[in-house]
N, C-alpha and C positions, 0 to 999 in steps of 0.2 A: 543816455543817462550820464550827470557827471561822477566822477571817482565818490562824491561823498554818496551819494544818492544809492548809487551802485551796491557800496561798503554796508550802509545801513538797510539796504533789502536783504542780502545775504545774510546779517546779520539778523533779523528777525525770519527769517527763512531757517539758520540754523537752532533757533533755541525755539520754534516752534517744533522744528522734526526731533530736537531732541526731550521735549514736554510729551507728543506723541510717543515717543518712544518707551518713553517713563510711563505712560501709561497699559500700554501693552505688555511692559516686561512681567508682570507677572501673572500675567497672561496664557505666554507658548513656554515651550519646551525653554532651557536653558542655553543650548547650542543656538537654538533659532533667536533666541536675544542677543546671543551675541556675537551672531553672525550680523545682525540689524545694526549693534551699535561699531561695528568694524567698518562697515562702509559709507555708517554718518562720519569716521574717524578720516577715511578715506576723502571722502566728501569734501569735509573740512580741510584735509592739507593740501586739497589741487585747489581749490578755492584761495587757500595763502598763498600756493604757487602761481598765481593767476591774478595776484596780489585786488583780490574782489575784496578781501575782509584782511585786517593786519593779524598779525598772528598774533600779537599780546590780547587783542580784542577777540579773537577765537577760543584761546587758552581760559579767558575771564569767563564766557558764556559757557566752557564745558565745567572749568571749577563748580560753576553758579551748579548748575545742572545735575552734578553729585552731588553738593550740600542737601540741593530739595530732593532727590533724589536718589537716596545710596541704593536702590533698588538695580539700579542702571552696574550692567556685568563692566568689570575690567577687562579692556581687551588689549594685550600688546601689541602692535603694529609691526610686523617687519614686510620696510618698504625696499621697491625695486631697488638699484641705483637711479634709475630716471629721476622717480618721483620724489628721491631722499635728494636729490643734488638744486 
């Protein structure tokens, strides 16, 4: 696959698991949403690490995501050093 092909799969790969997401969350328990939206969070910044998706193009589709979505839990992230570096 080349870099752009790559960039725009993962790019509809993340704003479909976080449309799923949205739709489950009010669904389960509150813990279990937002254990769900931590590991899309996750997800998403080994993916910029791995430079699959650029991270202003990451940040747009998570924005996008709460606007349609305020349902979707705030999760703060605190990452290893590996994965923050």
């Amino acid at each position: 696959m080349i870099d752009e092909t790559r960039s725009e799969r993962t790019a509809r790969l993340l704003v479909a698991r976080l449309e799923a997401l949205a739709r489950v969350a009010g669904e389960i328990r509150h813990p279990e949403a937002e254990r769900l939206v931590e590991l899309a969070s996750v997800a998403t910044m080994r993916a910029v690490a791995l430079e699959m998706i650029q991270a202003e193009r990451a940040a747009e589709i998570w924005r996008d995501a709460r606007v349609r979505h305020p349902q979707l839990p705030q999760v703060q992230i605190d990452l290893p050093e590996q994965l923050a570096a």
